[in-house]
Backbone and ligand atoms as CSV (ligand in chain L), in Angstrom:
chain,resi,resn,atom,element,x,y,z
A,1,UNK,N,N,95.057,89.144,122.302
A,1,UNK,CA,C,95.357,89.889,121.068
A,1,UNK,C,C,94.047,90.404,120.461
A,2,UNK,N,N,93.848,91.795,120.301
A,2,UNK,CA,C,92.892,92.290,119.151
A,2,UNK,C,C,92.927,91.817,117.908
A,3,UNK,N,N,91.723,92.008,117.543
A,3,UNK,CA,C,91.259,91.775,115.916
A,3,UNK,C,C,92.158,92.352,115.396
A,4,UNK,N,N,92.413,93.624,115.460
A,4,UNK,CA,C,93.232,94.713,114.758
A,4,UNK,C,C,94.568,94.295,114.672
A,5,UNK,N,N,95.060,93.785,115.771
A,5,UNK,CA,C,96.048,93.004,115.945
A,5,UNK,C,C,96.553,92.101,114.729
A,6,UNK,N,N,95.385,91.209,114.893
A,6,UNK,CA,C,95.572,89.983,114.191
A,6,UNK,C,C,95.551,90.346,112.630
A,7,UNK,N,N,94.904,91.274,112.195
A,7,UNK,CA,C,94.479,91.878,110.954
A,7,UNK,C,C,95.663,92.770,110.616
A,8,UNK,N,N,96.386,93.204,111.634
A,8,UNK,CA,C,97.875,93.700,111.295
A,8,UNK,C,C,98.841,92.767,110.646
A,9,UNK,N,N,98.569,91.926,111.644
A,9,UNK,CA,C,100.001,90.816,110.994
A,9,UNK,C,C,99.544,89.933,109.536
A,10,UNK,N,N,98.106,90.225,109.331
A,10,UNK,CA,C,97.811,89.501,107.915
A,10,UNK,C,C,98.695,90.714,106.678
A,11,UNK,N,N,98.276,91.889,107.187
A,11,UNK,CA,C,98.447,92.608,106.427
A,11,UNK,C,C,99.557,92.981,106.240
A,12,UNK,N,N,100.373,92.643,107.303
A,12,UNK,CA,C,101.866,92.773,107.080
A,12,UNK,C,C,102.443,92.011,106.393
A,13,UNK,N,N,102.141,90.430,106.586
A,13,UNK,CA,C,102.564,89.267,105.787
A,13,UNK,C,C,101.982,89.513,104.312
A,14,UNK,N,N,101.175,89.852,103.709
A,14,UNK,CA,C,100.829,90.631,102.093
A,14,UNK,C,C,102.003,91.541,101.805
A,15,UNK,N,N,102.418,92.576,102.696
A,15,UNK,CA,C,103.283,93.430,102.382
A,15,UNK,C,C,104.443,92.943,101.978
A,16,UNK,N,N,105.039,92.244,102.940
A,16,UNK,CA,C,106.123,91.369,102.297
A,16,UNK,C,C,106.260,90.742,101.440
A,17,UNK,N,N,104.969,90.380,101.383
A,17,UNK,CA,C,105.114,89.154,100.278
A,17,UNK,C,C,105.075,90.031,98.743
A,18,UNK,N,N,104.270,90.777,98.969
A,18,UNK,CA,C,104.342,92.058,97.733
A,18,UNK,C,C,105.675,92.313,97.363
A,19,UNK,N,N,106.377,92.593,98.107
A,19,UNK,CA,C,107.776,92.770,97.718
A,19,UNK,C,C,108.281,91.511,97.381
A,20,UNK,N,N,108.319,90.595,97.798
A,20,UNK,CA,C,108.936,89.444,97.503
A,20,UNK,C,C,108.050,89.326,95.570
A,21,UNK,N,N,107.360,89.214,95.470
A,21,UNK,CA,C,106.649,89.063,94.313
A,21,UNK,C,C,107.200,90.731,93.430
A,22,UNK,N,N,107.088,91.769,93.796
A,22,UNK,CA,C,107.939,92.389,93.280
A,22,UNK,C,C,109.116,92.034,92.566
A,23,UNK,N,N,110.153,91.801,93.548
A,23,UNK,CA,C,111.110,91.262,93.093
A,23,UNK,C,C,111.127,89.933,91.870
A,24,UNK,N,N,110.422,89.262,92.215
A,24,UNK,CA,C,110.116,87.947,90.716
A,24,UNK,C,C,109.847,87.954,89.765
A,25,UNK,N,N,109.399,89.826,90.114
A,25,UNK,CA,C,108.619,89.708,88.656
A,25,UNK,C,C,109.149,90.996,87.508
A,26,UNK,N,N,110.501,91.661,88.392
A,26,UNK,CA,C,111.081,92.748,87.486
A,26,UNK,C,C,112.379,91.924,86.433
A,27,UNK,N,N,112.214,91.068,86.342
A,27,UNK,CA,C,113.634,90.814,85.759
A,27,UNK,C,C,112.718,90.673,84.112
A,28,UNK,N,N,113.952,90.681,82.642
A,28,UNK,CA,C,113.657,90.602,81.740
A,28,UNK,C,C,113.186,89.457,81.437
A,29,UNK,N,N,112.407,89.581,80.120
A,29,UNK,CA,C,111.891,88.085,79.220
A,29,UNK,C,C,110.766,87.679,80.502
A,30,UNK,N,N,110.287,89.046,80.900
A,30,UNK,CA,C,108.424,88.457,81.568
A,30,UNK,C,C,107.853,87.155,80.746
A,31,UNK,N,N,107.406,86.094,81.419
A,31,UNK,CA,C,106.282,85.041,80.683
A,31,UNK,C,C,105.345,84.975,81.417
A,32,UNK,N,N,104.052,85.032,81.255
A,32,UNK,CA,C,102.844,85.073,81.685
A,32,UNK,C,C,102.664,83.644,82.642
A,33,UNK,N,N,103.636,82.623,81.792
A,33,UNK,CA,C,102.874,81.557,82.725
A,33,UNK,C,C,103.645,81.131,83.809
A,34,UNK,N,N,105.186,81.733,83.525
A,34,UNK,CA,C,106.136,81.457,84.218
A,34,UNK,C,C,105.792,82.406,85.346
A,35,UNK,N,N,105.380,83.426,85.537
A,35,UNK,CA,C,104.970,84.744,86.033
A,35,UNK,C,C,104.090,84.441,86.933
A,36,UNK,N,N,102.542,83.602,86.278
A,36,UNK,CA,C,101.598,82.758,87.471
A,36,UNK,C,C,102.378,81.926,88.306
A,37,UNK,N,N,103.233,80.628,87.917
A,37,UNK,CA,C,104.004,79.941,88.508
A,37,UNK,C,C,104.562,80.364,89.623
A,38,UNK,N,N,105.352,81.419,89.277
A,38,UNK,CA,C,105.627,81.811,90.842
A,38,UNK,C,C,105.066,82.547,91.787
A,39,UNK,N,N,104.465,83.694,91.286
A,39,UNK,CA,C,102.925,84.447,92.067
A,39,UNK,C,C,102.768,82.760,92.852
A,40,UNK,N,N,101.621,81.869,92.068
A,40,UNK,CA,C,100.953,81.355,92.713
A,40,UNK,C,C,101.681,80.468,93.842
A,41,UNK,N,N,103.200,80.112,93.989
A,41,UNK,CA,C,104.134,79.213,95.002
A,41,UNK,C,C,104.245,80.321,95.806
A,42,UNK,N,N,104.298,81.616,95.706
A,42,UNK,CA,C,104.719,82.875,96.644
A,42,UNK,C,C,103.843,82.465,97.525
A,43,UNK,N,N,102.457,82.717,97.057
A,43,UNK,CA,C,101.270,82.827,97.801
A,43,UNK,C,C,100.721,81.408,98.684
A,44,UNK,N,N,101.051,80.517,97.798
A,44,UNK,CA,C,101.075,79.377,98.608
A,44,UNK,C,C,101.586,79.286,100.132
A,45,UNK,N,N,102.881,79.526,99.559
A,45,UNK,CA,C,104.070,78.682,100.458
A,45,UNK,C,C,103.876,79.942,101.765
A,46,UNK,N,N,103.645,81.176,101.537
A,46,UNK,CA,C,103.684,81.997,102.419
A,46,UNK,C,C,102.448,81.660,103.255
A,47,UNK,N,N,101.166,81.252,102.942
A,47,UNK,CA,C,100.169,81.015,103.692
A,47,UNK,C,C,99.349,79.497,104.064
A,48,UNK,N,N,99.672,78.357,103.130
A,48,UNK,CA,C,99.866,77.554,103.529
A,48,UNK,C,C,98.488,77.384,102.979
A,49,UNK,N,N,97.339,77.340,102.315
A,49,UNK,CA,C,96.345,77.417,101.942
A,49,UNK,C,C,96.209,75.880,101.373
A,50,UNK,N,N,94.799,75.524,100.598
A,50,UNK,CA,C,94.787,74.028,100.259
A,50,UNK,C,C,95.194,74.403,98.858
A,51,UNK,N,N,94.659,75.111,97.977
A,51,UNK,CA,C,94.822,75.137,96.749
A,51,UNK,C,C,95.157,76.936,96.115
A,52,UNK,N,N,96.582,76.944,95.163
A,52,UNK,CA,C,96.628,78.576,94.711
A,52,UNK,C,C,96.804,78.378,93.738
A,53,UNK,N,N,96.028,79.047,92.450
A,53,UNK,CA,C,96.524,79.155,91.241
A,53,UNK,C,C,95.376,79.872,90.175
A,54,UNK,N,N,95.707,79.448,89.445
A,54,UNK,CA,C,94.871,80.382,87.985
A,54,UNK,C,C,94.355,79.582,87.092
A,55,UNK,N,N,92.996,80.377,86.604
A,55,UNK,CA,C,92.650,79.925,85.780
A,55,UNK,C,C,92.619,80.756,84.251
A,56,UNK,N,N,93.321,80.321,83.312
A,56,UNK,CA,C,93.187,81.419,81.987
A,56,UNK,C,C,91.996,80.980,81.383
A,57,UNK,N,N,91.618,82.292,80.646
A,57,UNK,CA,C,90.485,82.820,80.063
A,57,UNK,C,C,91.045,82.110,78.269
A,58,UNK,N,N,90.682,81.012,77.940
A,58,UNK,CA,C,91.019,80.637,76.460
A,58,UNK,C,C,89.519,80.294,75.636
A,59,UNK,N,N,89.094,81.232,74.749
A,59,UNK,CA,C,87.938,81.305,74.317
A,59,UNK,C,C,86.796,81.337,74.978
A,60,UNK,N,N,85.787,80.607,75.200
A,60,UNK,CA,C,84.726,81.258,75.884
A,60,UNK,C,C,84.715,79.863,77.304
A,61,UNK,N,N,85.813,80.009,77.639
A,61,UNK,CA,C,85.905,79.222,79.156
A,61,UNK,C,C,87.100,79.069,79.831
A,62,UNK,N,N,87.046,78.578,80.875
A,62,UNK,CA,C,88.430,78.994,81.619
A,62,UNK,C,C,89.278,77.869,82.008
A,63,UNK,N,N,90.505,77.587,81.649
A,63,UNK,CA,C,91.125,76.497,81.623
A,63,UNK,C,C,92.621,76.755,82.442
A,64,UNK,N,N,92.538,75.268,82.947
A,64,UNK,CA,C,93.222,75.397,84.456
A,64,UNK,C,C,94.721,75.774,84.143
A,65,UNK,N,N,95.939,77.037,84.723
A,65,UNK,CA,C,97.106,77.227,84.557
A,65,UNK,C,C,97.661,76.901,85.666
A,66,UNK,N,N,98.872,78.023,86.134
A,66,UNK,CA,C,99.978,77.236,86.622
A,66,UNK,C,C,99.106,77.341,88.421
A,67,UNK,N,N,99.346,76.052,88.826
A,67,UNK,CA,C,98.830,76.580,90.755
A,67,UNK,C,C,100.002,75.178,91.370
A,68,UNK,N,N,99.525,75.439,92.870
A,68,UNK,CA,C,100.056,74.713,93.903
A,68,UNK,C,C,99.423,73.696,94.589
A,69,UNK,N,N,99.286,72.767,94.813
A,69,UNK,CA,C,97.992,72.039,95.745
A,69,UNK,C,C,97.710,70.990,94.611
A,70,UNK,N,N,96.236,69.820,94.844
A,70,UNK,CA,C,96.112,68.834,94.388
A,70,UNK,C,C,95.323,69.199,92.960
A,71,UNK,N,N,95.398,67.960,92.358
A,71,UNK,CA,C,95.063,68.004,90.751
A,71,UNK,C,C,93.560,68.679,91.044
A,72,UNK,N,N,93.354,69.776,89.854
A,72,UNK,CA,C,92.154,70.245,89.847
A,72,UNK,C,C,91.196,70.124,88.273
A,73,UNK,N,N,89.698,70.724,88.307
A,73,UNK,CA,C,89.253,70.583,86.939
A,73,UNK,C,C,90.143,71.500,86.169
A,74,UNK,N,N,89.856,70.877,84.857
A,74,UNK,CA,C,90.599,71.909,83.722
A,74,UNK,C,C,89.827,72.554,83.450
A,75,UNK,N,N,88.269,72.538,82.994
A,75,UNK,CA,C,87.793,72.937,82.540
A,75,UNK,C,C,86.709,73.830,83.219
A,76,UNK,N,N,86.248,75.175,83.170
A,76,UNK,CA,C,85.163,76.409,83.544
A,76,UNK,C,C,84.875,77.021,82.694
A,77,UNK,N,N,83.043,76.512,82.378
A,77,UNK,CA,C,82.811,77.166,81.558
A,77,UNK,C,C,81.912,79.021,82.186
A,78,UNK,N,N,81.725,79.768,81.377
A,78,UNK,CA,C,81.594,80.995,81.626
A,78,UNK,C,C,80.351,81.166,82.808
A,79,UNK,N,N,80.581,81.199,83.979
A,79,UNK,CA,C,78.976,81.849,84.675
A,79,UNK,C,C,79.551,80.394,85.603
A,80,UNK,N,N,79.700,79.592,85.388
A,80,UNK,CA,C,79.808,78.252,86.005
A,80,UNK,C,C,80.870,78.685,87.644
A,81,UNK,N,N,80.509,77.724,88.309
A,81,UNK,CA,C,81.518,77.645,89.694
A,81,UNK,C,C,81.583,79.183,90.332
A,82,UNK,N,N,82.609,79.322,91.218
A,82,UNK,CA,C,83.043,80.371,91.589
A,82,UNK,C,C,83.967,81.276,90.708
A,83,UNK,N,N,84.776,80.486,90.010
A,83,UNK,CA,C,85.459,80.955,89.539
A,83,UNK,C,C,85.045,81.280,87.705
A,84,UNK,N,N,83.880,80.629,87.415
A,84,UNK,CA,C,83.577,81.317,86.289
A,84,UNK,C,C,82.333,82.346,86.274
A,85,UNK,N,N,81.758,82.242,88.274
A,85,UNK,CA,C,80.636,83.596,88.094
A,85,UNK,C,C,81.780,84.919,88.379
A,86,UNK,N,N,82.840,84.931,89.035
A,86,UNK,CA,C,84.150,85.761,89.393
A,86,UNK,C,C,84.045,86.513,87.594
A,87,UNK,N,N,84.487,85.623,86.717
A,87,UNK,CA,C,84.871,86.303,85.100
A,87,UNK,C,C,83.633,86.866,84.700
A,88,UNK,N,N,82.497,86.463,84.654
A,88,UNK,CA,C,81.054,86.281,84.323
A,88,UNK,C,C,80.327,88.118,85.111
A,89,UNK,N,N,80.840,88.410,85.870
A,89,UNK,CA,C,80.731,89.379,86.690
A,89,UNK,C,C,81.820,90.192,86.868
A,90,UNK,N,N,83.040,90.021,86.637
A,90,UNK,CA,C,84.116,90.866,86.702
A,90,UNK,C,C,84.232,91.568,88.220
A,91,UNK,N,N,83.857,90.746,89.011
A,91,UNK,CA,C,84.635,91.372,90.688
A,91,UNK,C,C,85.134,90.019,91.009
A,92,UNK,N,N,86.007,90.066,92.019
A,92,UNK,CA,C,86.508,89.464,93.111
A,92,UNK,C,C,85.181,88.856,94.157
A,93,UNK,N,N,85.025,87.377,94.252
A,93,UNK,CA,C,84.427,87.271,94.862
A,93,UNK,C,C,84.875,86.384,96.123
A,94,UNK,N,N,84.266,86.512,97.783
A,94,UNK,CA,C,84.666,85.953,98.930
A,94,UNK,C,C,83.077,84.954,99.127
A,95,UNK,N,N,83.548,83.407,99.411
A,95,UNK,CA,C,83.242,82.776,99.691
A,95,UNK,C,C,83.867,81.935,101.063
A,96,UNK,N,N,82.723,82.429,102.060
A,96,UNK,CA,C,83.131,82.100,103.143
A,96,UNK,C,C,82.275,80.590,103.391
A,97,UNK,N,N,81.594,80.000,102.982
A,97,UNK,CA,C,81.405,78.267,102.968
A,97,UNK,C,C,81.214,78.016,101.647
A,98,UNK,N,N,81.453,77.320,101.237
A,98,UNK,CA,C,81.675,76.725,99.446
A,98,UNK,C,C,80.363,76.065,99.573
A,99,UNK,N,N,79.573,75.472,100.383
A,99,UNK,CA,C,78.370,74.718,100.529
A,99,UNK,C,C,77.289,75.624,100.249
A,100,UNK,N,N,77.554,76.972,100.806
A,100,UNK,CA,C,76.357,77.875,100.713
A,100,UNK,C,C,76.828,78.534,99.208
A,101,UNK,N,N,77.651,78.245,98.457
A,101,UNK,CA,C,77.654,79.326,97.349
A,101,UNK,C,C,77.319,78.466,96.189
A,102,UNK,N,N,75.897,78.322,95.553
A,102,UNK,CA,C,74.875,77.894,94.339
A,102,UNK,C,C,75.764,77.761,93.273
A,103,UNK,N,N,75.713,75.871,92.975
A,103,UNK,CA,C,77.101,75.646,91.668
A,103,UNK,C,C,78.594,75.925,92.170
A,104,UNK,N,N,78.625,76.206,93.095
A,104,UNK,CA,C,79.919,75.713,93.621
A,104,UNK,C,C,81.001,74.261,92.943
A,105,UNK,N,N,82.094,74.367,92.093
A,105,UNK,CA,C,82.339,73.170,91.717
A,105,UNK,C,C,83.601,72.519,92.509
A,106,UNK,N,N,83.225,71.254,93.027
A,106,UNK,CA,C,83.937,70.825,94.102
A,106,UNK,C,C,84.787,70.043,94.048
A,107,UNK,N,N,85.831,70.482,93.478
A,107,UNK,CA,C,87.169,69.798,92.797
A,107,UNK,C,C,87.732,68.966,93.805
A,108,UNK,N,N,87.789,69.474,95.334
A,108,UNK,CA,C,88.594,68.785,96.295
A,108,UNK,C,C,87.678,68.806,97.407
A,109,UNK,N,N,87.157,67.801,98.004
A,109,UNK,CA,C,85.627,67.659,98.795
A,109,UNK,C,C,86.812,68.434,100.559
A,110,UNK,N,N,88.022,68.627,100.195
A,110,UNK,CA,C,88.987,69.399,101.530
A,110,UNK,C,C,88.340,70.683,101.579
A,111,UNK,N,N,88.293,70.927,100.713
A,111,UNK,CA,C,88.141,73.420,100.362
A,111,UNK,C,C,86.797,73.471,100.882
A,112,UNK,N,N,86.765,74.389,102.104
A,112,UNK,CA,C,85.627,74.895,102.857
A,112,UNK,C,C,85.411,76.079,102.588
A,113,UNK,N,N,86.107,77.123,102.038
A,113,UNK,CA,C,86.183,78.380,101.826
A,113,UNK,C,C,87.345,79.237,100.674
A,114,UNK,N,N,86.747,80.179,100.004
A,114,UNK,CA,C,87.381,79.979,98.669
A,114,UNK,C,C,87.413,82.008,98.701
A,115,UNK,N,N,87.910,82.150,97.602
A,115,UNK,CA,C,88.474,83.697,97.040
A,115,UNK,C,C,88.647,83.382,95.683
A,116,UNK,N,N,87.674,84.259,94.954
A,116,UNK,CA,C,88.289,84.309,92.995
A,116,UNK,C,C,88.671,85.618,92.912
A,117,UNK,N,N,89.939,85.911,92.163
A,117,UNK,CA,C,89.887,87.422,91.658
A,117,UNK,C,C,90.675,87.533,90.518
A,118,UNK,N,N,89.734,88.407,89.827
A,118,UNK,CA,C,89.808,88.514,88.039
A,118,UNK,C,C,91.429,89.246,88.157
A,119,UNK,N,N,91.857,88.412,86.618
A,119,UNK,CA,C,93.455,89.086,86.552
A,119,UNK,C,C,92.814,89.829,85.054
A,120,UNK,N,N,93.013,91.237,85.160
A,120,UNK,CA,C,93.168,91.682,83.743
A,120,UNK,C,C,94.469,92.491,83.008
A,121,UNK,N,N,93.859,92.217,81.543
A,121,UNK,CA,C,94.702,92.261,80.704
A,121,UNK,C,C,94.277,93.214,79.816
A,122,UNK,N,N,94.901,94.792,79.666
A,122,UNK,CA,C,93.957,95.587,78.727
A,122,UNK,C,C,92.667,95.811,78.651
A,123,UNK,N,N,92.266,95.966,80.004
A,123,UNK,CA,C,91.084,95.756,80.352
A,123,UNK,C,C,89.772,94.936,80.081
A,124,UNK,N,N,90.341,93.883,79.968
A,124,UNK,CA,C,90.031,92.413,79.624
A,124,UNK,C,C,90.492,91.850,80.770
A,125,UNK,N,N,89.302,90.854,81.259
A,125,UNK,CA,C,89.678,89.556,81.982
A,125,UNK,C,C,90.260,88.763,81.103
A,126,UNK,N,N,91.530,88.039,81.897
A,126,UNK,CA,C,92.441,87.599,81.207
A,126,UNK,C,C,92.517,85.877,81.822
A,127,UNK,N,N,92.388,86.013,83.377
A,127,UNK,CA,C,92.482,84.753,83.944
A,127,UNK,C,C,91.530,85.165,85.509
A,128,UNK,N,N,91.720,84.101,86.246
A,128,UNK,CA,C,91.036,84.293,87.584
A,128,UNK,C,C,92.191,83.603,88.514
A,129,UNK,N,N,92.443,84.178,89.733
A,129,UNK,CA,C,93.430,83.563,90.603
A,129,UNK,C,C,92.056,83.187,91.355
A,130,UNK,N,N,92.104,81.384,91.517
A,130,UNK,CA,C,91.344,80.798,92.409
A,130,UNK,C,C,92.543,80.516,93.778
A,131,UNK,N,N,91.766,80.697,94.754
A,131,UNK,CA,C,92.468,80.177,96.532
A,131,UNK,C,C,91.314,79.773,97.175
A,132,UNK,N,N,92.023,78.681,97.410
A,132,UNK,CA,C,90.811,77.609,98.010
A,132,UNK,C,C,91.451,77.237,99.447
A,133,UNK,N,N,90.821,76.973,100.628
A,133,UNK,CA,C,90.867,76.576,102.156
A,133,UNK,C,C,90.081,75.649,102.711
A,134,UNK,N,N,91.206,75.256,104.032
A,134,UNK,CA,C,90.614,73.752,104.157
A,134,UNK,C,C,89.322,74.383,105.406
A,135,UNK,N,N,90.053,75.790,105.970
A,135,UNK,CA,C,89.032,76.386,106.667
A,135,UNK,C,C,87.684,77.272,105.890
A,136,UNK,N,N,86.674,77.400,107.021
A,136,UNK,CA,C,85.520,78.231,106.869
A,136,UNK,C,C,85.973,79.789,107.131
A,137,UNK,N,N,85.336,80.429,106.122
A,137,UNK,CA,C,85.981,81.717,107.066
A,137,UNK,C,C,87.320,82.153,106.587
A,138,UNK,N,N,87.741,81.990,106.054
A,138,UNK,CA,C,89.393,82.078,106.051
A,138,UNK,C,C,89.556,83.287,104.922
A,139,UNK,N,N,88.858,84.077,104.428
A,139,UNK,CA,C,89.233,85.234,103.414
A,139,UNK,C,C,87.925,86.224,103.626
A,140,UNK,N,N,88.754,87.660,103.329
A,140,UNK,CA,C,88.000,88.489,104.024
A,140,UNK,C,C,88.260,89.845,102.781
A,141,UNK,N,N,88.053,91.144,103.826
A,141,UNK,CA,C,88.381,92.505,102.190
A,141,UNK,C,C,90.262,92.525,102.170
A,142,UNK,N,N,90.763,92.122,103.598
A,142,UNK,CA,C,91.947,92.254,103.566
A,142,UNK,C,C,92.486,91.453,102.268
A,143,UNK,N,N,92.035,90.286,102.267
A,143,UNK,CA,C,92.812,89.201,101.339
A,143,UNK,C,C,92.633,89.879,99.543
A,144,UNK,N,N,91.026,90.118,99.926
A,144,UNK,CA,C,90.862,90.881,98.291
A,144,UNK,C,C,91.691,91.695,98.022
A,145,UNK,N,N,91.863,92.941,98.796
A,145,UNK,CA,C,92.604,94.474,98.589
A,145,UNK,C,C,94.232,93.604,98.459
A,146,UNK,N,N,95.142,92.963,98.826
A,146,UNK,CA,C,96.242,92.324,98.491
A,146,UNK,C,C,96.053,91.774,97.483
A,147,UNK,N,N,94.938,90.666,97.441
A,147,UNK,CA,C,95.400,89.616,95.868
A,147,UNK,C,C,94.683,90.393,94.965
A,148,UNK,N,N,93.984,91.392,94.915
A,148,UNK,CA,C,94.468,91.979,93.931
A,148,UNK,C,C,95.231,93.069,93.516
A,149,UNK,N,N,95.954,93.434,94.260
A,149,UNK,CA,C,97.008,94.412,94.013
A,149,UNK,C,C,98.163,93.405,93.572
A,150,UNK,N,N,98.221,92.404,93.854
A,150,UNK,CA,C,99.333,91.036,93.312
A,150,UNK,C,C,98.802,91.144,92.150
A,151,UNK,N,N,97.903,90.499,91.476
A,151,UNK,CA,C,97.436,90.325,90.357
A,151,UNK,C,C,97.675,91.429,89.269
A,152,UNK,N,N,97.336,92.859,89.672
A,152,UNK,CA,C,97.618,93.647,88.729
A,152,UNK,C,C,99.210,93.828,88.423
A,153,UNK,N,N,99.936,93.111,89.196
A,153,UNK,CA,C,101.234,93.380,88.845
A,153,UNK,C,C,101.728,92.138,87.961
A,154,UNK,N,N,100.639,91.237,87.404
A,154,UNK,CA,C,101.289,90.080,86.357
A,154,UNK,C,C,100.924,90.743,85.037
L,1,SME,N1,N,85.839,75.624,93.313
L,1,SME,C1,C,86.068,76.294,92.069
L,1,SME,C2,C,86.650,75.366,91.031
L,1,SME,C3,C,88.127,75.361,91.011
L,1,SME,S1,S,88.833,74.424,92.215
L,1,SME,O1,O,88.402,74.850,93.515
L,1,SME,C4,C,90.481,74.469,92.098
L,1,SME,C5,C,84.807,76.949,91.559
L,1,SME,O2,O,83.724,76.685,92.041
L,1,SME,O3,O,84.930,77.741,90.636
C-alpha cells in the first residue's frame, strides 16, 4: 500500500466522521459543553487515541472540559504545556515526541505524541482541543486540516 493510500483512508475516516459530527451538532438548544462532549467521544471512539478533549479558556488560564481517556490536569496556565503555548500563539500545534517539546506537561507518562488546536469564538480563542497518543508520530497536516475544520463547527 502507498502513502497516498494510507493518507486516503485517514482522510476518508475525517470525512465521515465530519458528517457524523455534523449531524450532532444541528439539532436545537446547542450547549457548548454538551457540544465538546460529543465532538470529543466522536473523535475518540472513531480513532481510538489515548486522550480527546478540551480545554476552556476561563480567565487568564485554561481549565480542563468535557474529553475521553484518563483523569487529566485541570489546570493551564497561559504559554505553559502544549496546550497553553497552542492559545499563547493562536495556531494548531503538531507534536510528534512530547519529550522533545520544552515544558511539555505530562499528565499521563502513556502520550508519546500530541496535537493542540485553538477552538474560536468571535474571533477569540475560546478553548483548545488537546489529542494525545500512545504512539510517536501519530499526527500530521492531515489531522490539523480536519480537527480543525471540526472545531470551527462548535
Ligand atoms: N500534555 C498537555 C497537557 C494536557 S494532557 O496531555 C491531557 C500539554 O502539555 O499541554
Amino acid at each position: 500500500m502507498s502513502i497516498s493510500q494510507i493518507e486516503k483512508s485517514k482522510e476518508e475516516r475525517y470525512q465521515s466522521l465530519i458528517k457524523v459530527i455534523e449531524s450532532l451538532l444541528c439539532g436545537e438548544g446547542r450547549d457548548i459543553i454538551a457540544d465538546m462532549a460529543n465532538v470529543s467521544a466522536a473523535i475518540h471512539s472513531e480513532f481510538g487515541f489515548w486522550w480527546t478533549g478540551f480545554y476552556r479558556v476561563v480567565g487568564n488560564e485554561l481549565v480542563l472540559g468535557p474529553f475521553q481517556g484518563p483523569v487529566a490536569c485541570t489546570r493551564i496556565a497561559k504559554g505553559r504545556g502544549v496546550c497553553g503555548t497552542s492559545w499563547a500563539q493562536e495556531r494548531t500545534i503538531i507534536v510528534p515526541d512530547v519529550d522533545q517539546f520544552p515544558g511539555h506537561i505530562a499528565c499521563s507518562s502513556e502520550s508519546r505524541s500530541e496535537i493542540v488546536v485553538p477552538v474560536y469564538s468571535n474571533d477569540e480563542i475560546a478553548a483548545v482541543l488537546d489529542i494525545d497518543s500512545q504512539y510517536l508520530n501519530t499526527f500530521d497536516e492531515i489531522d490539523a486540516k480536519y480537527l480543525e475544520q471540526i472545531v470551527s463547527m462548535l
